[in-house]
Predicted model as a PDB file, atoms N, CA, C, CB and O in Angstrom, pLDDT in the B-factor column:
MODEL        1                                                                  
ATOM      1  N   UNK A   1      -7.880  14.327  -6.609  1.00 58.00           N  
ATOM      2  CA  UNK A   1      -6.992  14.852  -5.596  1.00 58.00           C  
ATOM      3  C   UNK A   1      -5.561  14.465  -5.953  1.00 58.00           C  
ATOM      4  CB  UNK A   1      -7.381  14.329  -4.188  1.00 58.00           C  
ATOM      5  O   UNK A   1      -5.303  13.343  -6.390  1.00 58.00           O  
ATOM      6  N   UNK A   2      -4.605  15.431  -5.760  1.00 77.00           N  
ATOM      7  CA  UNK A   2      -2.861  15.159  -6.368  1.00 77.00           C  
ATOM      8  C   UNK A   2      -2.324  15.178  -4.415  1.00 77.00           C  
ATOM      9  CB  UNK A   2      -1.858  17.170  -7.873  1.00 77.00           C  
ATOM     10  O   UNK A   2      -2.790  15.726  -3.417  1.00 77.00           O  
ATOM     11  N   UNK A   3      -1.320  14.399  -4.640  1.00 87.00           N  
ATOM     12  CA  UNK A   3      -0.744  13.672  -3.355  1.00 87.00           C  
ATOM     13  C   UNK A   3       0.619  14.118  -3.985  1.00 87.00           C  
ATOM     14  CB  UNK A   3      -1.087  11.786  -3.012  1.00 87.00           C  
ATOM     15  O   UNK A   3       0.902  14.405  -5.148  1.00 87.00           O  
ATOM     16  N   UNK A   4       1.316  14.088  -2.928  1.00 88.00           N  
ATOM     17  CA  UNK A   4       2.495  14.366  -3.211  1.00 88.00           C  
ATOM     18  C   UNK A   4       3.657  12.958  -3.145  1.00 88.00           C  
ATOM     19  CB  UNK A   4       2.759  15.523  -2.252  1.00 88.00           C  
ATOM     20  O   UNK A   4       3.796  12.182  -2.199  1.00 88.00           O  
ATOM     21  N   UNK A   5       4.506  12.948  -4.669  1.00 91.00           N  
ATOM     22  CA  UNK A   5       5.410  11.764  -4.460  1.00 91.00           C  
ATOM     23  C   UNK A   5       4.422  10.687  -4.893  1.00 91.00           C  
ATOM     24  CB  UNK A   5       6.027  11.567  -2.858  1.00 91.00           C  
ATOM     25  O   UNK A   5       3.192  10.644  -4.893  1.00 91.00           O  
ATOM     26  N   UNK A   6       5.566   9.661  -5.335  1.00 93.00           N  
ATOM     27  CA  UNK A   6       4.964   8.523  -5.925  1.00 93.00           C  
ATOM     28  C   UNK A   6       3.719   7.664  -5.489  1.00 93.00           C  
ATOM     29  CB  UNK A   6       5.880   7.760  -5.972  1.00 93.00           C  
ATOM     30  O   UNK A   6       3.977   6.964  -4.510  1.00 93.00           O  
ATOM     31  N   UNK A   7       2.702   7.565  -5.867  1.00 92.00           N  
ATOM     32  CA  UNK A   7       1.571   7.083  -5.497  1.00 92.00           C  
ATOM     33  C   UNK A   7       0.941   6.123  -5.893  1.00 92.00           C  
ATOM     34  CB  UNK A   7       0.952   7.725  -5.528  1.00 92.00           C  
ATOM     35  O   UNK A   7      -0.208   6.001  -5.468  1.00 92.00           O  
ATOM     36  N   UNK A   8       1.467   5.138  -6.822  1.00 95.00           N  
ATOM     37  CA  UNK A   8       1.151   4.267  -7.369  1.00 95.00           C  
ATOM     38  C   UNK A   8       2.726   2.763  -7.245  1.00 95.00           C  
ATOM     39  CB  UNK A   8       0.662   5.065  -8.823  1.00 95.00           C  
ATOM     40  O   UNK A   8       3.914   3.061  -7.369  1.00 95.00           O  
ATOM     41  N   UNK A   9       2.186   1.225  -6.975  1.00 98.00           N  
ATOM     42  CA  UNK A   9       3.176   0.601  -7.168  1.00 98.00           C  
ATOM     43  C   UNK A   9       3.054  -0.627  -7.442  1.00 98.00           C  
ATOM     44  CB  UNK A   9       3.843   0.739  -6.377  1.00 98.00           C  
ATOM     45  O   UNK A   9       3.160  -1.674  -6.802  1.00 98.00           O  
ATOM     46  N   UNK A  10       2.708  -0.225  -8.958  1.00 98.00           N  
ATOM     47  CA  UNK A  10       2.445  -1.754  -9.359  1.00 98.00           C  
ATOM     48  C   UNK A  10       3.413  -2.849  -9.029  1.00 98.00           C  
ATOM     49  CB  UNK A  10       2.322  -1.855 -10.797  1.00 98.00           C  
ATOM     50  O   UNK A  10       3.328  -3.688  -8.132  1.00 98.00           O  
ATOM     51  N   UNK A  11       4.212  -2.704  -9.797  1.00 98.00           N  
ATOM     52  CA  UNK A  11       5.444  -3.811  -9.339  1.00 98.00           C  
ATOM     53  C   UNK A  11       5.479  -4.613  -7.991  1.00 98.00           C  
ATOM     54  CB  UNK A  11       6.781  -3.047  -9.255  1.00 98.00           C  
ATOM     55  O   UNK A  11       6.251  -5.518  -7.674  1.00 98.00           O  
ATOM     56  N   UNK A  12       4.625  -4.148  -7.398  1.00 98.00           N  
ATOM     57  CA  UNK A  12       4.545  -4.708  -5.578  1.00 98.00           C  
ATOM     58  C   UNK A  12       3.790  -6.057  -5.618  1.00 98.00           C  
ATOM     59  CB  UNK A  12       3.463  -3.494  -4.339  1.00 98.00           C  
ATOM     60  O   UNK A  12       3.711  -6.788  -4.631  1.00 98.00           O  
ATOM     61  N   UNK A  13       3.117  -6.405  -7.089  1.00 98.00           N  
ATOM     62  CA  UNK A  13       1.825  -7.654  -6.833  1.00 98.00           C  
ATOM     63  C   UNK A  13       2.975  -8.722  -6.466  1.00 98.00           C  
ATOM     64  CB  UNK A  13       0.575  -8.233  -8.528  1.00 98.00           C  
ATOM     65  O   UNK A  13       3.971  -8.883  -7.171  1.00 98.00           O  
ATOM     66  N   UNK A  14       2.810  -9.180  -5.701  1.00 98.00           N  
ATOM     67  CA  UNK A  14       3.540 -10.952  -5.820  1.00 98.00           C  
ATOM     68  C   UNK A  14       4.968 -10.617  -4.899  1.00 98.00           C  
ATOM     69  CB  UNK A  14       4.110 -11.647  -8.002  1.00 98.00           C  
ATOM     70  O   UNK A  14       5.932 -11.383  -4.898  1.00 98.00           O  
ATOM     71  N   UNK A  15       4.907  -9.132  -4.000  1.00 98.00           N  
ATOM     72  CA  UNK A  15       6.169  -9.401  -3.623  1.00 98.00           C  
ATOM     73  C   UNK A  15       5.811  -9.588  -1.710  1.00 98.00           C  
ATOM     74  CB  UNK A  15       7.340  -7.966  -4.250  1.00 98.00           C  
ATOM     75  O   UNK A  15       4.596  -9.503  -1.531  1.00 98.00           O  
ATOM     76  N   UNK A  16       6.134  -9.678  -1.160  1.00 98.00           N  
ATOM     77  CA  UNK A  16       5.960 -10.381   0.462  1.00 98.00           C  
ATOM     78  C   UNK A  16       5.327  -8.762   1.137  1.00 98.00           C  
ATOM     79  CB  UNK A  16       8.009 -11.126   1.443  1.00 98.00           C  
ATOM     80  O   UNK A  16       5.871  -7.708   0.808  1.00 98.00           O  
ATOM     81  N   UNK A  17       4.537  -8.788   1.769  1.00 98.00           N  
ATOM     82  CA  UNK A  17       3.997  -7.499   2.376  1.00 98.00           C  
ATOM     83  C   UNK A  17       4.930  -6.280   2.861  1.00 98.00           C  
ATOM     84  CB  UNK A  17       3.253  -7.907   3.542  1.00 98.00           C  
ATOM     85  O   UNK A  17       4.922  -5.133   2.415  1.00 98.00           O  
ATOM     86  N   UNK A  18       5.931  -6.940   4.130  1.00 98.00           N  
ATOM     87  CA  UNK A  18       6.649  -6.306   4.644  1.00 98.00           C  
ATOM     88  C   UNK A  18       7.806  -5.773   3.945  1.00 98.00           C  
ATOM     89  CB  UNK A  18       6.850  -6.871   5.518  1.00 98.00           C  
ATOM     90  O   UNK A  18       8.508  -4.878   4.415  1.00 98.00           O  
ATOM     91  N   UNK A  19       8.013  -6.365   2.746  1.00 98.00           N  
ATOM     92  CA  UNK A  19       9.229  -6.251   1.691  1.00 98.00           C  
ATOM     93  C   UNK A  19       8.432  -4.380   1.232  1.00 98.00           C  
ATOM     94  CB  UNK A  19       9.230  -8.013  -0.039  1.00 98.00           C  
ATOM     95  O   UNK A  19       8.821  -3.232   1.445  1.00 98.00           O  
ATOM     96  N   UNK A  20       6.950  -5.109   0.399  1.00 98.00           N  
ATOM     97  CA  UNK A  20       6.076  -3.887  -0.027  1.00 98.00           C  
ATOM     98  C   UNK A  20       6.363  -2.404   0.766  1.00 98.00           C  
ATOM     99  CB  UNK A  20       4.493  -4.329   0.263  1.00 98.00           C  
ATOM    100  O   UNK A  20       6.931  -1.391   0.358  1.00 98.00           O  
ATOM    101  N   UNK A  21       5.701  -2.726   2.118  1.00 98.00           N  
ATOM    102  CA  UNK A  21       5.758  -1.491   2.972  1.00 98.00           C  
ATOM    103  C   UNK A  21       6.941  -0.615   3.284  1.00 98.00           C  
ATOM    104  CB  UNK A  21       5.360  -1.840   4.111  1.00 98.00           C  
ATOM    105  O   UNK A  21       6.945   0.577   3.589  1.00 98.00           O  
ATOM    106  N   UNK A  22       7.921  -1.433   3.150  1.00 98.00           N  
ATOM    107  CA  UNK A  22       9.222  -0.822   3.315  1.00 98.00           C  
ATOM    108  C   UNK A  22       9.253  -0.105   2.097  1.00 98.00           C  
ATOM    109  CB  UNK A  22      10.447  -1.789   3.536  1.00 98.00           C  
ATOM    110  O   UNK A  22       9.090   1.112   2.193  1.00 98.00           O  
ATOM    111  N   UNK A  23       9.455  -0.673   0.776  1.00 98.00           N  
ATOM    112  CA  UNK A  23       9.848  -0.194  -0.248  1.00 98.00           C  
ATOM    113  C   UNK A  23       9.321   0.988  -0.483  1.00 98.00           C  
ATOM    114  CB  UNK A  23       9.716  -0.928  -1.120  1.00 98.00           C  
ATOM    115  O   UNK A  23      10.139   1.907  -0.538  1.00 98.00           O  
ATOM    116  N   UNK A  24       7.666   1.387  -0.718  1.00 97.00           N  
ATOM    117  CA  UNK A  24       6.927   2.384  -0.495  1.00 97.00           C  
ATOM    118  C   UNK A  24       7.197   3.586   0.152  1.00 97.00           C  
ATOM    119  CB  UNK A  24       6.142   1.987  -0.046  1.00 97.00           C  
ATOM    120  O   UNK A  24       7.328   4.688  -0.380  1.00 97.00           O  
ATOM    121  N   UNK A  25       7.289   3.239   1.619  1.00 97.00           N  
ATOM    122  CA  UNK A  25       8.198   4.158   2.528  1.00 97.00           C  
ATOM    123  C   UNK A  25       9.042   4.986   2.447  1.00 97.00           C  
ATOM    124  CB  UNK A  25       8.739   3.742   3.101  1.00 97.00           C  
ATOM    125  O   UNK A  25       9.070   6.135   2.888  1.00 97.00           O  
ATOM    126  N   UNK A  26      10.126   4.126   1.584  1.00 97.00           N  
ATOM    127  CA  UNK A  26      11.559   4.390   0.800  1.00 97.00           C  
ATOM    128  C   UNK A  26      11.134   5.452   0.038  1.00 97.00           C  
ATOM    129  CB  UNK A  26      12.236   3.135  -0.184  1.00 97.00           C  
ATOM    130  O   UNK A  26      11.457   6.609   0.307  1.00 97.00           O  
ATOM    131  N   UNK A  27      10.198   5.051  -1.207  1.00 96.00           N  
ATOM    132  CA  UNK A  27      10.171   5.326  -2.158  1.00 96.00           C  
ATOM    133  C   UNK A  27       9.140   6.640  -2.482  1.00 96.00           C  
ATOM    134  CB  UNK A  27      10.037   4.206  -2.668  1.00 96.00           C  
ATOM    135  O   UNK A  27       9.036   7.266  -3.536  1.00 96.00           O  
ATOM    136  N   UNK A  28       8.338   6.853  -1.061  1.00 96.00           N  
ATOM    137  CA  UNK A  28       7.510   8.436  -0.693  1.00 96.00           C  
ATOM    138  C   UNK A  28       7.820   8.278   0.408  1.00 96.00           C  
ATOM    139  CB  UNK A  28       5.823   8.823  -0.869  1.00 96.00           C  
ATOM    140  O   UNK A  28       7.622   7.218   1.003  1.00 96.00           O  
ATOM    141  N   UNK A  29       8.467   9.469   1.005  1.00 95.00           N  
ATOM    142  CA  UNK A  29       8.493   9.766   2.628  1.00 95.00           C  
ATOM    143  C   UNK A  29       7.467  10.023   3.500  1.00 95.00           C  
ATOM    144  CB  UNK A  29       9.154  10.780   2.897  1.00 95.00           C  
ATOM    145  O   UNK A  29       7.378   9.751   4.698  1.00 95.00           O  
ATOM    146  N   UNK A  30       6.459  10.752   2.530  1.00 94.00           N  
ATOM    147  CA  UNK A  30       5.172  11.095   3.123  1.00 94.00           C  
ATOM    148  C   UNK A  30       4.268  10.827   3.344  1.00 94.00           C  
ATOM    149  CB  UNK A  30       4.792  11.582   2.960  1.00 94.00           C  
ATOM    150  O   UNK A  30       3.368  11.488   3.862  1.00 94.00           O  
ATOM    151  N   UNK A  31       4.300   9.077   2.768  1.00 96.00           N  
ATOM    152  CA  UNK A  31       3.442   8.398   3.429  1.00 96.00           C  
ATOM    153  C   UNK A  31       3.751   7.285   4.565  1.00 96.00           C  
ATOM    154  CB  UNK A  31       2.809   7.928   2.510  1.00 96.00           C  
ATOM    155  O   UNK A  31       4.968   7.215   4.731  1.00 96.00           O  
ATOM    156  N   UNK A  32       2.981   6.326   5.464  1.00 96.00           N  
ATOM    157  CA  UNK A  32       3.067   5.518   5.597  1.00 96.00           C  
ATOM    158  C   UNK A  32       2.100   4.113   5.001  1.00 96.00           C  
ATOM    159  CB  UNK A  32       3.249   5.863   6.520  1.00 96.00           C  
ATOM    160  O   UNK A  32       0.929   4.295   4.667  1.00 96.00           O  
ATOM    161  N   UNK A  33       2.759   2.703   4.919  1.00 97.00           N  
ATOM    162  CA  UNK A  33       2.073   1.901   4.432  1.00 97.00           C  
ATOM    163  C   UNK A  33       1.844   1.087   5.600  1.00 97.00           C  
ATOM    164  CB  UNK A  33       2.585   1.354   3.304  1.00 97.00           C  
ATOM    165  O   UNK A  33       2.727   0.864   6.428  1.00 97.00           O  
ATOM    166  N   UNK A  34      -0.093   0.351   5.724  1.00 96.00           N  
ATOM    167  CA  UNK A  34      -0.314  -0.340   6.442  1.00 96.00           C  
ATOM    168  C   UNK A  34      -0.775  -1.617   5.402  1.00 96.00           C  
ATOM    169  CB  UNK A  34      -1.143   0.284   7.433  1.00 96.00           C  
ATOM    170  O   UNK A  34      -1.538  -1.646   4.436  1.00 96.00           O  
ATOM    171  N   UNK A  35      -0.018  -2.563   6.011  1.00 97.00           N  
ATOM    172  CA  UNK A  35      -0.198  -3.974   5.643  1.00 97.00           C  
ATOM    173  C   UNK A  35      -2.094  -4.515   5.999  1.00 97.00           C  
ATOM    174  CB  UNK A  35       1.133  -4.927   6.744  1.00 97.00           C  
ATOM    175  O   UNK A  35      -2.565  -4.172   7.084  1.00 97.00           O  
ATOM    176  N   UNK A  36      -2.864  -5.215   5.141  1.00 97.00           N  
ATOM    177  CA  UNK A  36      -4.099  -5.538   5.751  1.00 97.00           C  
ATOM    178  C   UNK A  36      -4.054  -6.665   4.749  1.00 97.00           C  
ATOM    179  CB  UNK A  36      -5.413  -4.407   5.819  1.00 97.00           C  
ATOM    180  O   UNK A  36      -3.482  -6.844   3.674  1.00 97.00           O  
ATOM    181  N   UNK A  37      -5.042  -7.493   5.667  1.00 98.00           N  
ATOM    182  CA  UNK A  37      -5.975  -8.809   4.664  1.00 98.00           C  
ATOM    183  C   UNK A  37      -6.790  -8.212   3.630  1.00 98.00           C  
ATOM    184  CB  UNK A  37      -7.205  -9.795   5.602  1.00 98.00           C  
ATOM    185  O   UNK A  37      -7.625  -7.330   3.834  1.00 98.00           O  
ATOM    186  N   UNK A  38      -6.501  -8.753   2.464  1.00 96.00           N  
ATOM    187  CA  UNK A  38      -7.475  -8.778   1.596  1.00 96.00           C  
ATOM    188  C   UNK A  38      -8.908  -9.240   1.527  1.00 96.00           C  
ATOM    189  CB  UNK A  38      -7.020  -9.227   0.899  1.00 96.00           C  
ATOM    190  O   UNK A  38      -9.114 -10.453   1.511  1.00 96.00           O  
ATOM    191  N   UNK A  39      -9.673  -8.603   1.494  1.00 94.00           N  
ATOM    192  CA  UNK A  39     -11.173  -8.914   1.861  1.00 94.00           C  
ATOM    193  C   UNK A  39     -11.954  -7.859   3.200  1.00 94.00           C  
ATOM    194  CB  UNK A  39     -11.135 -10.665   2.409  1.00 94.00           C  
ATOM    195  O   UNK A  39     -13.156  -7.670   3.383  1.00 94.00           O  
ATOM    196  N   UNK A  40     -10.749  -7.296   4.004  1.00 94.00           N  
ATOM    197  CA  UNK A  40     -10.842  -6.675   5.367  1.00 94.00           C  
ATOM    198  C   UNK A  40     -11.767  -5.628   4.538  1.00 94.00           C  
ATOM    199  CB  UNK A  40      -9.263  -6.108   6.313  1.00 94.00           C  
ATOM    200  O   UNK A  40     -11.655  -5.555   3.315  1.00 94.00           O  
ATOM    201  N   UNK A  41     -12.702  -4.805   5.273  1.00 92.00           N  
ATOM    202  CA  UNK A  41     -13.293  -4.076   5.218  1.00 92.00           C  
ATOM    203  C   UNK A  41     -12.938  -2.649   5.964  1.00 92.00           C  
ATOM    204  CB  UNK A  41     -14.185  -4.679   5.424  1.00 92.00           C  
ATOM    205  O   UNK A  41     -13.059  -2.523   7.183  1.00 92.00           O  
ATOM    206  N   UNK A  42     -12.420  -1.432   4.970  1.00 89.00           N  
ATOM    207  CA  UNK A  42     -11.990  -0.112   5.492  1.00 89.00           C  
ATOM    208  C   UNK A  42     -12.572   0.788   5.368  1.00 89.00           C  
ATOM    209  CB  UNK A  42     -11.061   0.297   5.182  1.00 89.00           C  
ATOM    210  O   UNK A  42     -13.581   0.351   4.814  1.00 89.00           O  
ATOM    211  N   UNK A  43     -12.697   1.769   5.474  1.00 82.00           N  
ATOM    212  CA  UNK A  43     -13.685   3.808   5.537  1.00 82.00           C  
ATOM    213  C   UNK A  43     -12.698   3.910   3.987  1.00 82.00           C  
ATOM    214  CB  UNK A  43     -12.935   5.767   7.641  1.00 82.00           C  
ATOM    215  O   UNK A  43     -11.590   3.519   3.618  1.00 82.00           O  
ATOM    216  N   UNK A  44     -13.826   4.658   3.412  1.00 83.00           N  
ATOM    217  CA  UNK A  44     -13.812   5.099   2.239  1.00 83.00           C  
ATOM    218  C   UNK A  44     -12.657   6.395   2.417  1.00 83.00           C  
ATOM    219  CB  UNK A  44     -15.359   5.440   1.762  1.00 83.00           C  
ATOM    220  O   UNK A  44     -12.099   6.904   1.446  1.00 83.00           O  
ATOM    221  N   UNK A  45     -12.436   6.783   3.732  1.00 88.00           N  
ATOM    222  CA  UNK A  45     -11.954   8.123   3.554  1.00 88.00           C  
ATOM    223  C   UNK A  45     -10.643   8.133   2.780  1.00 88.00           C  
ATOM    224  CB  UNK A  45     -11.786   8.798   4.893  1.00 88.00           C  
ATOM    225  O   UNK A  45      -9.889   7.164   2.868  1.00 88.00           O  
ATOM    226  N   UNK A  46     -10.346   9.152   2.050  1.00 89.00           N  
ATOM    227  CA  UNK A  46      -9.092   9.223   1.220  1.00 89.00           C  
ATOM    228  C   UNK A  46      -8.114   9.865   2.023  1.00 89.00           C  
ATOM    229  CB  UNK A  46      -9.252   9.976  -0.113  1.00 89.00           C  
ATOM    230  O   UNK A  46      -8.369  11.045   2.263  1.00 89.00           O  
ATOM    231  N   UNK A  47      -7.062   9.411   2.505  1.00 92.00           N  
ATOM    232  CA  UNK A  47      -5.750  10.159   2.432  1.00 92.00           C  
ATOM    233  C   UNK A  47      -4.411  10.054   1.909  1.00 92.00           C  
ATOM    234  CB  UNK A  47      -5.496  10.299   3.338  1.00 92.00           C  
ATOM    235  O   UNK A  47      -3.870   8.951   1.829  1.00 92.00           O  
ATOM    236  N   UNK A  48      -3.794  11.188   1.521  1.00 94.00           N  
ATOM    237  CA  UNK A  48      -2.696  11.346   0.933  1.00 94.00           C  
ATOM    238  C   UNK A  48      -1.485  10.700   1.766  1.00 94.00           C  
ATOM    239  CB  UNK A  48      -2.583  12.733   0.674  1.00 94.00           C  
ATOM    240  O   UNK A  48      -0.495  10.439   1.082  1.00 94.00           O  
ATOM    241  N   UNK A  49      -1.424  10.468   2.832  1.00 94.00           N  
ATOM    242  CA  UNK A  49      -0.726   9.792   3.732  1.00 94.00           C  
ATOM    243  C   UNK A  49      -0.753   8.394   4.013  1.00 94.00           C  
ATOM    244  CB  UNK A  49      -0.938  10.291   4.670  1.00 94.00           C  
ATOM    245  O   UNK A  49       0.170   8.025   4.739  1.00 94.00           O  
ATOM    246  N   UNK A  50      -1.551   7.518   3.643  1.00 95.00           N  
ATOM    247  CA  UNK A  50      -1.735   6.281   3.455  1.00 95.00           C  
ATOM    248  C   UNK A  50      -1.861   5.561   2.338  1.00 95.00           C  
ATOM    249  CB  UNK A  50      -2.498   6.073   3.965  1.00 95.00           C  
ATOM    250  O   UNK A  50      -2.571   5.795   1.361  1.00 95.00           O  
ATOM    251  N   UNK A  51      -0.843   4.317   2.615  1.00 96.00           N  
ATOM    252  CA  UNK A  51      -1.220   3.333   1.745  1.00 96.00           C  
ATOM    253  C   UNK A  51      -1.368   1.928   2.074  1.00 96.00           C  
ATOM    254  CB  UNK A  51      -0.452   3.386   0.849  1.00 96.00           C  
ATOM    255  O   UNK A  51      -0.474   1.413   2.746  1.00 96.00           O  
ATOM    256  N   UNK A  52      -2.612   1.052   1.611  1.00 96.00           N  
ATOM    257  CA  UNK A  52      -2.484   0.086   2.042  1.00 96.00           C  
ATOM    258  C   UNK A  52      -2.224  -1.005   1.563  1.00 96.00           C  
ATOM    259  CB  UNK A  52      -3.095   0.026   2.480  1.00 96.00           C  
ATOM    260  O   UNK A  52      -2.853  -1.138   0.513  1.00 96.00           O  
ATOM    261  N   UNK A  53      -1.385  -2.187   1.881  1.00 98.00           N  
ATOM    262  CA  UNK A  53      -0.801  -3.115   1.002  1.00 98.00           C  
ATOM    263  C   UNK A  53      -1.506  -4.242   1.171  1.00 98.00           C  
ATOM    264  CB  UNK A  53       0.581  -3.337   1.176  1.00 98.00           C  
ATOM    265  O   UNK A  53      -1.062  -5.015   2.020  1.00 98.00           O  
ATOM    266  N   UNK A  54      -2.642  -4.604   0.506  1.00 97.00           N  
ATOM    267  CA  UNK A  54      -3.470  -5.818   0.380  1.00 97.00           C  
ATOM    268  C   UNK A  54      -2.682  -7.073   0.573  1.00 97.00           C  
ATOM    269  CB  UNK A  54      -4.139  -5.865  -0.960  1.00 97.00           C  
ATOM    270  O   UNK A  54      -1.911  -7.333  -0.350  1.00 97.00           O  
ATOM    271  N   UNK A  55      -2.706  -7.744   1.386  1.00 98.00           N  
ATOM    272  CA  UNK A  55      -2.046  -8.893   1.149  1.00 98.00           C  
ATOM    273  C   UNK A  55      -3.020 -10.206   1.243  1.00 98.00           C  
ATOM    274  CB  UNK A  55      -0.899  -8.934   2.122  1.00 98.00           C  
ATOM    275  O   UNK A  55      -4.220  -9.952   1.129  1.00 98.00           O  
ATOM    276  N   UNK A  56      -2.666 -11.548   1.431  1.00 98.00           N  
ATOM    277  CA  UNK A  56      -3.696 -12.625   1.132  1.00 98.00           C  
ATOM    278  C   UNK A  56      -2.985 -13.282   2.480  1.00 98.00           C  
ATOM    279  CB  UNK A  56      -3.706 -13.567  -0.606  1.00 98.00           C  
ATOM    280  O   UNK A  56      -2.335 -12.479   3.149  1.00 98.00           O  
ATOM    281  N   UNK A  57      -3.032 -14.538   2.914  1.00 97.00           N  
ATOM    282  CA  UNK A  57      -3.099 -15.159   3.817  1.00 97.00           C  
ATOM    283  C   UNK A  57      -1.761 -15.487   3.979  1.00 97.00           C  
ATOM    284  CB  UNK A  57      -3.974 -16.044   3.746  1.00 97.00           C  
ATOM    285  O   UNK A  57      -1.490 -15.693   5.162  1.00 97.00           O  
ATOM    286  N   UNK A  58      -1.006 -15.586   3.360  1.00 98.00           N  
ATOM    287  CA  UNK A  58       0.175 -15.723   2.951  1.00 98.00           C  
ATOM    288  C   UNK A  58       1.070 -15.106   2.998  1.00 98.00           C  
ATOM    289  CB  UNK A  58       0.220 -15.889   2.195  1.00 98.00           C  
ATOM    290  O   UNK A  58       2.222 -15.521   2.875  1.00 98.00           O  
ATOM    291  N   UNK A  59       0.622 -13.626   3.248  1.00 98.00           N  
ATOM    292  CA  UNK A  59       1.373 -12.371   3.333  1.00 98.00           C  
ATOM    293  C   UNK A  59       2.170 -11.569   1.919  1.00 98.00           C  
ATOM    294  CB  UNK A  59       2.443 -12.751   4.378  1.00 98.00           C  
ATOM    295  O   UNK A  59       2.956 -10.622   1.928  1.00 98.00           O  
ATOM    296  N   UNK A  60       1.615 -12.366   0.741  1.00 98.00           N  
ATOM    297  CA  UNK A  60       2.175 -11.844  -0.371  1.00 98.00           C  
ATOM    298  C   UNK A  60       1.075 -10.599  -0.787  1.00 98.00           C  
ATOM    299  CB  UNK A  60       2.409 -13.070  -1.519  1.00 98.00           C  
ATOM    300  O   UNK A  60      -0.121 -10.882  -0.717  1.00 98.00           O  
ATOM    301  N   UNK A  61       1.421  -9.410  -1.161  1.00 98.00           N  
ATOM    302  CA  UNK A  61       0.422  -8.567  -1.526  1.00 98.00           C  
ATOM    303  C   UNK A  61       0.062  -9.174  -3.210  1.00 98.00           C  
ATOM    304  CB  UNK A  61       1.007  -6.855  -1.353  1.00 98.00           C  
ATOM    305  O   UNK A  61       0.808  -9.650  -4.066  1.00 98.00           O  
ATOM    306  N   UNK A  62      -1.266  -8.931  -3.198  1.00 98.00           N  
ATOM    307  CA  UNK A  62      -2.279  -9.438  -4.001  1.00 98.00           C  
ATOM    308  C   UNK A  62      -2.948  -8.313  -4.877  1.00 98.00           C  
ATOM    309  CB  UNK A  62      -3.278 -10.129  -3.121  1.00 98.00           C  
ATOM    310  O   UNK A  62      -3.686  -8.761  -5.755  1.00 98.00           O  
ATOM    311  N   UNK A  63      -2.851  -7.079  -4.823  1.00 97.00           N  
ATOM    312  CA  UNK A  63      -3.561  -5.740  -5.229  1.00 97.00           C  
ATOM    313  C   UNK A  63      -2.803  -4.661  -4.942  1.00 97.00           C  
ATOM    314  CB  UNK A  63      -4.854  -5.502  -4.576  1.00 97.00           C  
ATOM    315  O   UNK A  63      -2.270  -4.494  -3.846  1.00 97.00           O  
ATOM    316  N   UNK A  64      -2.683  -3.600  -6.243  1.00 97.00           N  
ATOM    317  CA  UNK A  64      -1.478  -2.506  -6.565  1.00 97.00           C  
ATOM    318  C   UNK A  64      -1.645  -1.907  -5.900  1.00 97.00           C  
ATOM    319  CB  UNK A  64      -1.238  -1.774  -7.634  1.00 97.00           C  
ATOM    320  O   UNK A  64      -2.765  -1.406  -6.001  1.00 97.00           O  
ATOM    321  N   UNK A  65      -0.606  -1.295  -4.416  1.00 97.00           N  
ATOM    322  CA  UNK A  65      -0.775  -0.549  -3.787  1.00 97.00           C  
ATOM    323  C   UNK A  65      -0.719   0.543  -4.299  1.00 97.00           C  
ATOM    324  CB  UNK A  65      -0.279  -0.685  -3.022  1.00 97.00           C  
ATOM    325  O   UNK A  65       0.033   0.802  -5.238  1.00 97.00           O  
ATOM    326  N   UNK A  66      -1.932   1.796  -3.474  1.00 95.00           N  
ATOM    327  CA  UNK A  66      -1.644   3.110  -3.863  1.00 95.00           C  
ATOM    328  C   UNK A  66      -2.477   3.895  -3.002  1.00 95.00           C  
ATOM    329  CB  UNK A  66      -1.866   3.388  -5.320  1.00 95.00           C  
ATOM    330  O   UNK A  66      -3.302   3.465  -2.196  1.00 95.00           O  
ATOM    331  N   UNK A  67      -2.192   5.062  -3.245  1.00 93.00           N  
ATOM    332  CA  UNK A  67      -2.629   6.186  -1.749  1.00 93.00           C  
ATOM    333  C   UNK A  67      -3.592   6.569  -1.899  1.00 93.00           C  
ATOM    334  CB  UNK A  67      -1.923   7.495  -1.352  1.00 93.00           C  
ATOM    335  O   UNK A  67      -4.065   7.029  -2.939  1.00 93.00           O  
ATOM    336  N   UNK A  68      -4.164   6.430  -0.683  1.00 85.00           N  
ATOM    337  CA  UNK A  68      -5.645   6.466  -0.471  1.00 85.00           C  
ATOM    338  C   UNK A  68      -5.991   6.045   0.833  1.00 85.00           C  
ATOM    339  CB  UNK A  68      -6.379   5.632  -1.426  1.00 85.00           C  
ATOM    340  O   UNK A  68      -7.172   6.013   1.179  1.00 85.00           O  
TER     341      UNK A  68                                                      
ENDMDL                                                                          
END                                                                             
């Protein structure tokens, strides 16, 4: 499936969640990013409108956000 706008963000490992979500935002209009714990359990469903920014306890994201 092709999504529209940047969909991938590596560069995000190691940077503070809320820093992540913003940037993302910025950086595709068409999506939004939801911040979650790493380990949380989500629905397989795919959308082009979401992304979620794994973070750890700490709030640093831990895993390359991307849409889905």
């Amino acid at each position: 499936m092709s999504c529209q706008g940047k969909d991938l963000w590596p560069e995000l490992v190691g940077v503070r969640g809320e820093e992540a979500a913003v940037t993302i935002e910025r950086e595709n209009t068409t999506v939004s990013a939801e911040i979650i714990l790493d380990g949380t359990i989500v629905t397989g469903l795919f959308l082009c409108t979401r992304v979620y920014v794994w973070v750890n306890t700490s709030g640093i994201c831990v895993r390359v956000p991307m849409i889905g």
